[in-house]
N, CA, C and O atoms as CSV, one atom per row, in Angstrom:
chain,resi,resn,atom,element,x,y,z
A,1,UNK,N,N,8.605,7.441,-3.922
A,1,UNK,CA,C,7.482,8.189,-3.413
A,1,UNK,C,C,7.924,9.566,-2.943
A,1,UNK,O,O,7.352,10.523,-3.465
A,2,UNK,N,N,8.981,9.831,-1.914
A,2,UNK,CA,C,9.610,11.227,-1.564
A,2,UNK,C,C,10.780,11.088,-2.296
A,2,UNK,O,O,11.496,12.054,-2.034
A,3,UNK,N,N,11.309,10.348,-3.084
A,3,UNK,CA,C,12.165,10.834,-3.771
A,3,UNK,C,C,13.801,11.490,-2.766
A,3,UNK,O,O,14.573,12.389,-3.101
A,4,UNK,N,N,13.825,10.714,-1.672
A,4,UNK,CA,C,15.077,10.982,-0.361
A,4,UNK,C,C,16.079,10.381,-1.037
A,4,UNK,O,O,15.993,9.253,-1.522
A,5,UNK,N,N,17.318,11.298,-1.106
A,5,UNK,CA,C,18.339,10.766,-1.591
A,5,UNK,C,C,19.544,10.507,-0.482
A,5,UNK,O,O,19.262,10.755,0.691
A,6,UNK,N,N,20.658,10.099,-0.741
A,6,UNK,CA,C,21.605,9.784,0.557
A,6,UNK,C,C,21.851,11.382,1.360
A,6,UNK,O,O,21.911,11.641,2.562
A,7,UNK,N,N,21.947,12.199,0.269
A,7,UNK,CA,C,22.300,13.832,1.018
A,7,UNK,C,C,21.373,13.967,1.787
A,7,UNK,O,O,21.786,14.258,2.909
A,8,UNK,N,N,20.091,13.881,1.709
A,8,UNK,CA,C,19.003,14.047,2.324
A,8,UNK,C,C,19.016,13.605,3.318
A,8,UNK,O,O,18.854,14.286,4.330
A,9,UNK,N,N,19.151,12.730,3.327
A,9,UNK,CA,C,19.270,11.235,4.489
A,9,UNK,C,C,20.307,11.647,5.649
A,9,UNK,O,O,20.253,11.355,6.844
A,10,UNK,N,N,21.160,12.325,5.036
A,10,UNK,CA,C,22.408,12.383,5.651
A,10,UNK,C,C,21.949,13.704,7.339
A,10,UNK,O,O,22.141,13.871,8.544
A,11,UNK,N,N,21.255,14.275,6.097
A,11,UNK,CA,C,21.140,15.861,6.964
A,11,UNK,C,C,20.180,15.829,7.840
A,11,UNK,O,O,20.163,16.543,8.842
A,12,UNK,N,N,18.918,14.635,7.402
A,12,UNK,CA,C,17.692,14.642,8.637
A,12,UNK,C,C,18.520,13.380,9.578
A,12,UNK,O,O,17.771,13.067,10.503
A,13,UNK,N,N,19.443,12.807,9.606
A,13,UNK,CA,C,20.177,11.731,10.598
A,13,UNK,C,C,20.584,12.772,11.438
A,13,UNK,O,O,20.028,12.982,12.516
A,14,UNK,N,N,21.838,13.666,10.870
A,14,UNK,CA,C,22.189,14.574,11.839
A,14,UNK,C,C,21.440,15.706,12.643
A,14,UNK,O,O,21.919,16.019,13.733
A,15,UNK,N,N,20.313,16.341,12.201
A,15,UNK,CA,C,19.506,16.612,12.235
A,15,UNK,C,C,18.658,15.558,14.020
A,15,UNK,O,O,18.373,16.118,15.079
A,16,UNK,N,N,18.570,14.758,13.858
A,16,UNK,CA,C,18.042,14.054,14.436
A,16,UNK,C,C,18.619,13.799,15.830
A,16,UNK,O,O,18.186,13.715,16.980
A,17,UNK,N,N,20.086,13.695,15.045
A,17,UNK,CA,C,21.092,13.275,16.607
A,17,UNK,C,C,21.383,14.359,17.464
A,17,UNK,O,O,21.593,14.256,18.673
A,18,UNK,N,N,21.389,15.357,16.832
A,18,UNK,CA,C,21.504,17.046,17.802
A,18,UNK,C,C,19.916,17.261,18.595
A,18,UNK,O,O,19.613,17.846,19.635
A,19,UNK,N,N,19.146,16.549,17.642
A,19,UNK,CA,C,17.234,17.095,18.546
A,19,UNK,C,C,17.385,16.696,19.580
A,19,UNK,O,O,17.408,17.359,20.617
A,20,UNK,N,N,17.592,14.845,19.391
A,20,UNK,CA,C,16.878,13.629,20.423
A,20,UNK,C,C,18.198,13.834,21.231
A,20,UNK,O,O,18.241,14.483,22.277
A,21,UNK,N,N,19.290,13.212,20.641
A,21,UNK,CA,C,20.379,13.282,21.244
A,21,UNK,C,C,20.734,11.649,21.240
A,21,UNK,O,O,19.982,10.699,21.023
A,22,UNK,N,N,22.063,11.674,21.538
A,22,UNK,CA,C,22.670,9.586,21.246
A,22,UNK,C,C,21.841,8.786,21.772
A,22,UNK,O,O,21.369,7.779,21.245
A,23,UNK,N,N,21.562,9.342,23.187
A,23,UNK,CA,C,21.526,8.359,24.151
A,23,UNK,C,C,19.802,7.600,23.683
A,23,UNK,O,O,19.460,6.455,23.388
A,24,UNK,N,N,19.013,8.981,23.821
A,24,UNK,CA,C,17.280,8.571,22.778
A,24,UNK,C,C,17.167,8.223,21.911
A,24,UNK,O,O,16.020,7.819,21.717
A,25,UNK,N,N,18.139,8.071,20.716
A,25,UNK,CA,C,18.421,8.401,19.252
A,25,UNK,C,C,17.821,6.408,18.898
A,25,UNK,O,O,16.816,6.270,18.200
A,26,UNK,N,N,18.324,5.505,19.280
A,26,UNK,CA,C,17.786,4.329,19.041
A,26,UNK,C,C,16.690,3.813,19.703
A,26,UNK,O,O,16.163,2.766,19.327
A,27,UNK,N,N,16.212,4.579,20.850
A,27,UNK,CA,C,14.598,3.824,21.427
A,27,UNK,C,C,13.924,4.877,20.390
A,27,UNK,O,O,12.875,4.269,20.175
A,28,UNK,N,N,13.848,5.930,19.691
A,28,UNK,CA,C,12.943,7.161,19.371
A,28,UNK,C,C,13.061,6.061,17.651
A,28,UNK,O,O,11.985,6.056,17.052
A,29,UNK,N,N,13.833,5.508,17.178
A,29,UNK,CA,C,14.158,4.698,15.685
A,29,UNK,C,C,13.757,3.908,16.110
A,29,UNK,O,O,13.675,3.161,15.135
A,30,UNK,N,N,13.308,3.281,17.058
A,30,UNK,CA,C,12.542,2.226,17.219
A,30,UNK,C,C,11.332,2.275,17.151
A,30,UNK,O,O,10.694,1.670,16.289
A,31,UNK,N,N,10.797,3.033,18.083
A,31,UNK,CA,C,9.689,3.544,18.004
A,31,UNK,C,C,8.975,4.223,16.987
A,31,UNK,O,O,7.760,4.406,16.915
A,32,UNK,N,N,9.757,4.531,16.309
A,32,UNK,CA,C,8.906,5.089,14.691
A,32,UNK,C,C,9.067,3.931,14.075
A,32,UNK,O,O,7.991,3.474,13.690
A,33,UNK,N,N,10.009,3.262,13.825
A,33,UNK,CA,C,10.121,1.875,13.049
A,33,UNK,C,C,8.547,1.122,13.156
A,33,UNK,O,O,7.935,0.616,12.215
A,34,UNK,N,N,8.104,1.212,14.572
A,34,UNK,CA,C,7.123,0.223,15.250
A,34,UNK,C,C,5.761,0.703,14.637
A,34,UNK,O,O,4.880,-0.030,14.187
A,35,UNK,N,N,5.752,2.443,14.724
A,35,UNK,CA,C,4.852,3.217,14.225
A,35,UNK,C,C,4.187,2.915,12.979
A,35,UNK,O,O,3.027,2.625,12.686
A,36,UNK,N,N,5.679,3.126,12.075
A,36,UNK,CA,C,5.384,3.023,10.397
A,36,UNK,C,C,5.090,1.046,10.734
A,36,UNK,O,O,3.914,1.020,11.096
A,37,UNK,N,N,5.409,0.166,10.746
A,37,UNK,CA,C,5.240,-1.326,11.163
A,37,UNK,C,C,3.333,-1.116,11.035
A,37,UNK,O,O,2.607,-1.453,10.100
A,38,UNK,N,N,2.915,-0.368,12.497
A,38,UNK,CA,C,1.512,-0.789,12.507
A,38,UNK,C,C,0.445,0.196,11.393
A,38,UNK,O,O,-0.665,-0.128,10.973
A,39,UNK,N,N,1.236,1.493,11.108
A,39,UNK,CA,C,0.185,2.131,10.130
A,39,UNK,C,C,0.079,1.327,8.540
A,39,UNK,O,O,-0.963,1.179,7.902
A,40,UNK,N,N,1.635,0.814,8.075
A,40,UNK,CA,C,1.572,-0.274,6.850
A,40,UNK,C,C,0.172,-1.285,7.025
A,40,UNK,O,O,-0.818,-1.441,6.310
A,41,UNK,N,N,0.761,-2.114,8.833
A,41,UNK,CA,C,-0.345,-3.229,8.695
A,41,UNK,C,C,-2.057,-2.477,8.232
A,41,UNK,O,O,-2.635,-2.851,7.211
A,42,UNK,N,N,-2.585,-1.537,9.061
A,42,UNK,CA,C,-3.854,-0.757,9.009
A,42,UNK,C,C,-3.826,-0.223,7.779
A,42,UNK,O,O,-4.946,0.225,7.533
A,43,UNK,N,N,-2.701,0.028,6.437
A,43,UNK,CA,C,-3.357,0.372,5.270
A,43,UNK,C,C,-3.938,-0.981,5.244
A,43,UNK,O,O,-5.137,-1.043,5.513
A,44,UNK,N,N,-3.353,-2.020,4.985
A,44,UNK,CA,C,-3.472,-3.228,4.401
A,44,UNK,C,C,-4.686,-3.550,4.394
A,44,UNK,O,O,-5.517,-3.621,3.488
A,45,UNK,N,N,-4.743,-3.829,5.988
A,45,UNK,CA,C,-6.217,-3.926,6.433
A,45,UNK,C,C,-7.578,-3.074,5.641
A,45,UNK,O,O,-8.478,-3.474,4.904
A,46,UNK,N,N,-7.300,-2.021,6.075
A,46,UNK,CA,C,-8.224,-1.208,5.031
A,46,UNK,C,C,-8.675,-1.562,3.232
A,46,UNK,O,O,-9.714,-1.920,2.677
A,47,UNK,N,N,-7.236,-1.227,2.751
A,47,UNK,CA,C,-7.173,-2.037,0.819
A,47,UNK,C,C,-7.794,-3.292,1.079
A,47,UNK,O,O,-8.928,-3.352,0.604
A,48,UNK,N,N,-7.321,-4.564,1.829
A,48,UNK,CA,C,-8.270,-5.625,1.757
A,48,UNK,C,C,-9.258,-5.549,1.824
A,48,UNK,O,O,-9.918,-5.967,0.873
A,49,UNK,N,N,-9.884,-5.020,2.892
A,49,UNK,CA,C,-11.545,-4.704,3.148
A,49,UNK,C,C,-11.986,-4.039,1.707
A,49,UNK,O,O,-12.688,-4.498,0.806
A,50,UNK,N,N,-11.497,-3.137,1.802
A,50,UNK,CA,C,-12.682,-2.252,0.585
A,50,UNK,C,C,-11.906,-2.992,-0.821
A,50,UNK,O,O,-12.501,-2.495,-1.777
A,51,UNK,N,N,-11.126,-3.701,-1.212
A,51,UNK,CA,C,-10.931,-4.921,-2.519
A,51,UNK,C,C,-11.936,-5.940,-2.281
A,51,UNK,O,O,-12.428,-6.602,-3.194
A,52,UNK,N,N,-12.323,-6.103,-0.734
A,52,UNK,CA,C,-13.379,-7.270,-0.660
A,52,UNK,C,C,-14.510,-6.606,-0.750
A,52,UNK,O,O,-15.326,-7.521,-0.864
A,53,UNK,N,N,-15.127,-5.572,-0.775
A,53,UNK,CA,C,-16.418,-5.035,-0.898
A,53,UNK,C,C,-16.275,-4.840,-2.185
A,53,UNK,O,O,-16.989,-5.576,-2.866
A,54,UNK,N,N,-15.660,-4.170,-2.716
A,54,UNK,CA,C,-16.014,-4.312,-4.401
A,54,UNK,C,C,-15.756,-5.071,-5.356
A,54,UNK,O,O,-15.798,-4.890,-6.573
A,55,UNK,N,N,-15.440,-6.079,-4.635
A,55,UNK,CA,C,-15.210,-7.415,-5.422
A,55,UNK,C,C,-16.821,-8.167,-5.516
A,55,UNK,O,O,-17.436,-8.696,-6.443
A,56,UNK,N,N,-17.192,-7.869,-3.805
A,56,UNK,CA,C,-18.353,-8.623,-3.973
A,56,UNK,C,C,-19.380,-7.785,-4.269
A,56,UNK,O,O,-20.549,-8.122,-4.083
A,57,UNK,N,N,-19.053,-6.681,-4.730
A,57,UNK,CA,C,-20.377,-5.549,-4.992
A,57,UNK,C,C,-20.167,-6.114,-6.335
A,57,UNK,O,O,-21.008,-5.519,-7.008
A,58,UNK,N,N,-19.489,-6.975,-7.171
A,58,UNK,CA,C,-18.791,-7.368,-8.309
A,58,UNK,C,C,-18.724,-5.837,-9.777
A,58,UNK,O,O,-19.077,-5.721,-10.951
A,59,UNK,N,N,-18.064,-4.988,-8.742
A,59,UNK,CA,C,-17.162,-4.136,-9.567
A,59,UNK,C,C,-15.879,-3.925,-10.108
A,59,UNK,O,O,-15.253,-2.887,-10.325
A,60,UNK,N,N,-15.460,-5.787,-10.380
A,60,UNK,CA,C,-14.540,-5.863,-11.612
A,60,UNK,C,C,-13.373,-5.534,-10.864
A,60,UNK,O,O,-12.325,-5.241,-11.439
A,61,UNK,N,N,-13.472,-5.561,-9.685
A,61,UNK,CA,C,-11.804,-5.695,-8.798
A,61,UNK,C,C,-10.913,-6.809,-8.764
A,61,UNK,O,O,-11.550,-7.850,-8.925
A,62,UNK,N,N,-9.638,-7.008,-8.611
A,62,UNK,CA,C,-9.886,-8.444,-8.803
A,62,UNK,C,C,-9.325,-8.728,-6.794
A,62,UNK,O,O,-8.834,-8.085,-5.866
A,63,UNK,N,N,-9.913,-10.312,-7.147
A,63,UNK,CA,C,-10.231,-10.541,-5.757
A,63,UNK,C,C,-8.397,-10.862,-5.237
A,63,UNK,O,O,-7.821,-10.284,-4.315
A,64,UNK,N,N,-7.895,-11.773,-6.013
A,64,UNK,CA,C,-6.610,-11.807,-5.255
A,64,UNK,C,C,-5.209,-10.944,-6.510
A,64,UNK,O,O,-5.390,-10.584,-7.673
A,65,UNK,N,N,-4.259,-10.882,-5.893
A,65,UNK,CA,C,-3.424,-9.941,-7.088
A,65,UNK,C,C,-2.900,-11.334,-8.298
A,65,UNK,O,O,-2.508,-12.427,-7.890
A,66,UNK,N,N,-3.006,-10.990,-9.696
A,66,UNK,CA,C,-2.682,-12.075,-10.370
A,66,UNK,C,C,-3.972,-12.737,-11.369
A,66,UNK,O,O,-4.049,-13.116,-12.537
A,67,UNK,N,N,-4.975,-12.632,-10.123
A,67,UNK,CA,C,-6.208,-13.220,-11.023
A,67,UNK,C,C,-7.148,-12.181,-11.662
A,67,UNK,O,O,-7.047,-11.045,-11.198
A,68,UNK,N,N,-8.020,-12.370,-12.620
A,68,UNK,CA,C,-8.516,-12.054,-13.498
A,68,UNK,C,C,-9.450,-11.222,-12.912
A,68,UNK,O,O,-9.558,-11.422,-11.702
A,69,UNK,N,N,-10.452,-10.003,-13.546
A,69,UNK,CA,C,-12.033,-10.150,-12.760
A,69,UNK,C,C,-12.845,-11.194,-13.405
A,69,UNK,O,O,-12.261,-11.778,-14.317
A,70,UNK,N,N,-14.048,-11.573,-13.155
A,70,UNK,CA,C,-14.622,-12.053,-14.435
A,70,UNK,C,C,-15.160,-11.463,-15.198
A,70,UNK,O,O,-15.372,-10.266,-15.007
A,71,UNK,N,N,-15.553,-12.075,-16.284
A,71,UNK,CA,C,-16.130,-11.176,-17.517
A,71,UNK,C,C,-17.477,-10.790,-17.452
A,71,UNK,O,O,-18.212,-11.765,-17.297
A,72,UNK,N,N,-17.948,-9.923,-17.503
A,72,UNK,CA,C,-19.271,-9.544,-18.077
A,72,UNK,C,C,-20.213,-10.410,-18.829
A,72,UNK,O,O,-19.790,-11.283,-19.586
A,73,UNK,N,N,-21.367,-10.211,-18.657
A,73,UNK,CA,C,-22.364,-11.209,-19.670
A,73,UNK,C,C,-22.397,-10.066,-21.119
A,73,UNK,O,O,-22.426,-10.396,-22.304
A,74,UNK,N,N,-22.381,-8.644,-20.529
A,74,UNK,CA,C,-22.447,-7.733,-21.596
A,74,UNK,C,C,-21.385,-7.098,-22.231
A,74,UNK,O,O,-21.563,-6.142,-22.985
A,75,UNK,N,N,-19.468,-7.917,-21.785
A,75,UNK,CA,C,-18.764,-7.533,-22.785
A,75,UNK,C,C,-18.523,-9.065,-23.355
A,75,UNK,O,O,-17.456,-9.044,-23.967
A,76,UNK,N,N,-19.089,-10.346,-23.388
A,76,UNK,CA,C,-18.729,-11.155,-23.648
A,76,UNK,C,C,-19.109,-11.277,-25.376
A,76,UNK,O,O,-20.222,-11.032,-25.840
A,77,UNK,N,N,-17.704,-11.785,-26.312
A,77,UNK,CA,C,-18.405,-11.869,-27.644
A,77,UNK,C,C,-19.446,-12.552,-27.932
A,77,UNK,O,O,-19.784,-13.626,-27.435
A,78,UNK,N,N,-20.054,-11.851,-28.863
A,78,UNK,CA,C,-21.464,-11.988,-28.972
A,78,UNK,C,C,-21.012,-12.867,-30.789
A,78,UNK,O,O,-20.045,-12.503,-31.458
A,79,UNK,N,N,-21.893,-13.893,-31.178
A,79,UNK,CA,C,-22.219,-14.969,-32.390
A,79,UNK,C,C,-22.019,-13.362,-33.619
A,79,UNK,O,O,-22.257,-12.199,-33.291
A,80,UNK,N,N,-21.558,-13.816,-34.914
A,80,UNK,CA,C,-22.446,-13.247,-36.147
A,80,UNK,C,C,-23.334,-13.090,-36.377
A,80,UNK,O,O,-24.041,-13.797,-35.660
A,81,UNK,N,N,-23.881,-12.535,-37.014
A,81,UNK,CA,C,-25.320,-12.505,-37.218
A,81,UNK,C,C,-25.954,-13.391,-38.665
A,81,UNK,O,O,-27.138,-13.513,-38.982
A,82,UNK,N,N,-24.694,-13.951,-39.402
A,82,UNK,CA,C,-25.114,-15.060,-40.147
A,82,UNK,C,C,-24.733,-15.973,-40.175
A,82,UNK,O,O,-24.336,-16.447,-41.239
A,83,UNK,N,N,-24.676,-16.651,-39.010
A,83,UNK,CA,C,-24.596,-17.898,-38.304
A,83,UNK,C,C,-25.658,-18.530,-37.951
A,83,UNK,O,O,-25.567,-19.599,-37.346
């Protein structure tokens, strides 16, 4: 997603330890740890909700990951016509 490589990594760590400083440096990584923790849970929350509204608005979402939507009455194959 950002595409952070170890150099990167390297320079916002140090970066970090000169801002906060040692002694803050693991309650302040905690505390964002906890941050990113509850904004993940609240996407979730959100994608579920609106996968469950357009599932049941039945706009072809599918309801759990894995399963199918169902089919349409109007893409379902339709007989020959000389049958």
């Amino acid at each position: 997603m950002f595409n952070i490589g170890w150099p990167e990594l390297f320079i916002v760590a140090a970066v970090a330890l000169v801002a906060i400083g040692p002694q803050q440096l693991p309650e302040a990584m905690h505390k964002l740890g906890r941050m990113a923790g509850r904004f993940k849970a609240m996407r979730n929350t959100w994608r579920s909700a609106l996968d469950r509204l357009a599932y049941e608005a039945d706009l072809g979402l599918e309801d759990k990951p894995g399963r199918k939507p169902k089919p349409d009455q109007d893409s379902a194959p339709k007989p020959p016509d000389g049958a």
